[in-house]
C-alpha positions in Angstrom: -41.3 -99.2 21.0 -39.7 -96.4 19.0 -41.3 -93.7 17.2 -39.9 -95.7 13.5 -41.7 -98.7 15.1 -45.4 -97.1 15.1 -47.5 -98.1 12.9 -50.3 -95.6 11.3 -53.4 -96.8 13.4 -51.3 -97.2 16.1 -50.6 -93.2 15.9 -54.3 -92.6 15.3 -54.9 -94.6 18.3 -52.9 -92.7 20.5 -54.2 -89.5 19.9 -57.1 -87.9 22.3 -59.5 -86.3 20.5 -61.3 -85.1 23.6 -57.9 -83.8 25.0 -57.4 -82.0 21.7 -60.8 -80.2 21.4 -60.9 -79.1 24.9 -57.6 -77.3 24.7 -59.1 -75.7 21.9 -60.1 -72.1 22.3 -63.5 -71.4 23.5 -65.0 -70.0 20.2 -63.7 -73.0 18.3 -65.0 -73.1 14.9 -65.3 -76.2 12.4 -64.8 -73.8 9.2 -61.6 -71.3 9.2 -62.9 -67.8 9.2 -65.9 -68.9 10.3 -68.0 -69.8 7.2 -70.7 -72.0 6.9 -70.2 -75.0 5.1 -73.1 -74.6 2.8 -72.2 -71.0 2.2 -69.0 -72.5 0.0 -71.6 -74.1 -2.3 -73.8 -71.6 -3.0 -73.3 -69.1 -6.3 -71.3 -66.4 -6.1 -73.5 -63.2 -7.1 -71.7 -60.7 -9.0 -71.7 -57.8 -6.9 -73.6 -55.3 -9.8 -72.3 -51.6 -9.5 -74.1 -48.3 -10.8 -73.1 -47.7 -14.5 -72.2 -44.0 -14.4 -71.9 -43.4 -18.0 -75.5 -45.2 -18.6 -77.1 -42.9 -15.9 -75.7 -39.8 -17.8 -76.6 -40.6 -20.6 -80.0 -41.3 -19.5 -79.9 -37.7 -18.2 -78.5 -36.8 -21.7 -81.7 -38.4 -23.3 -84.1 -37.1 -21.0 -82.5 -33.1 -21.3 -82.2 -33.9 -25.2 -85.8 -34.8 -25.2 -86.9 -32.2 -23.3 -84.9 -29.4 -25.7 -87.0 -31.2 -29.0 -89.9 -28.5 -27.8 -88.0 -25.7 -28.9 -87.2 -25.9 -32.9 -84.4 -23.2 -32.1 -82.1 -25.6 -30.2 -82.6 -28.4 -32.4 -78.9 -28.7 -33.4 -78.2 -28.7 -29.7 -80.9 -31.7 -29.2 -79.1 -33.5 -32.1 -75.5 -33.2 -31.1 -77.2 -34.4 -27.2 -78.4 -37.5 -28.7 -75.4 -38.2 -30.3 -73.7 -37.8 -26.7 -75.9 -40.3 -25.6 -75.1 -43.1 -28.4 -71.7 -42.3 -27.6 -72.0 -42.6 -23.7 -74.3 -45.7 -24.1 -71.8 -47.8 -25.7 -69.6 -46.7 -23.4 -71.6 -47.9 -20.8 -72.7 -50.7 -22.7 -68.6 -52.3 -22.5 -68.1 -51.5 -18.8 -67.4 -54.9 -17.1 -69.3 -55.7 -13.6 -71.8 -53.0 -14.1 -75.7 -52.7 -15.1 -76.4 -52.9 -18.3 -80.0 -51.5 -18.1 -79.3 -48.0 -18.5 -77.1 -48.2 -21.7 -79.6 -50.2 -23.5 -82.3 -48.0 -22.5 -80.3 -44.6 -23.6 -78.8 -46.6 -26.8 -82.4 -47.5 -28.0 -83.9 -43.7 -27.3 -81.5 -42.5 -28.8 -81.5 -44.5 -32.2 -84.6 -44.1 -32.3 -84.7 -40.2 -32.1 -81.8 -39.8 -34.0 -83.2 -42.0 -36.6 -86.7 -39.6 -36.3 -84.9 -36.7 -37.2 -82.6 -37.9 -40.2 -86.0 -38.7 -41.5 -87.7 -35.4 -40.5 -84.8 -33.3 -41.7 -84.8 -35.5 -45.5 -88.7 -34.8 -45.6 -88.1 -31.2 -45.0 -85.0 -31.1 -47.2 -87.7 -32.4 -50.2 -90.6 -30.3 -49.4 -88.9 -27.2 -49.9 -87.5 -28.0 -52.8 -90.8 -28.7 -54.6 
């Protein structure tokens, strides 16, 4: 019989497996690169990095915070916060990072900037009485 003549299951019966798996390397492995065959069913976790912009301007709110004890610097606190809004939605659109951070400074920072345009109206109207 020729090679042409060979029929499929006649090729499959021909072949060793025992011959074939012990010429096989010593460390021979049933998955290439040697993963684990559940391991290609379970979710991929996004690897989550630090958010550098939402960390500073955490800082930002924090220092800006801090400066609202002294009256004399409160331009200063007021152009920090706006920093911060700025920084935070920076942070906010930064793909494959946290998120945390920026939501935190974005909210603080609303919130204290909304605090003052209030205080400084109230002010505005009380000395004008």
């Amino acid at each position: 019989m020729t090679e042409e003549n060979y029929t499929p299951q006649q090729l499959t019966q021909q072949v060793n497996l025992h011959h074939l798996q012990a010429s096989a390397p010593e460390t021979f492995q049933p998955y290439p690169y040697g993963t684990d065959a559940s391991a290609q069913w379970a979710p991929a976790r996004p690897a989550s990095r630090r958010n550098v912009p939402g960390i500073v301007a955490l800082v930002l709110v924090g220092v800006a915070i801090s400066f609202a004890l002294f009256p004399v610097i409160r331009l200063l606190n007021t152009v920090l916060m706006l920093a911060t809004f700025v920084l935070g939605i920076i942070a906010l659109f930064r793909a494959g990072e946290t998120k945390w951070e920026a939501i935190v400074a974005i909210v603080i920072s609303v919130i204290w900037l909304t605090f003052h345009a209030v205080m400084f109206i109230l002010v505005r109207i009380m000395f004008q009485m």
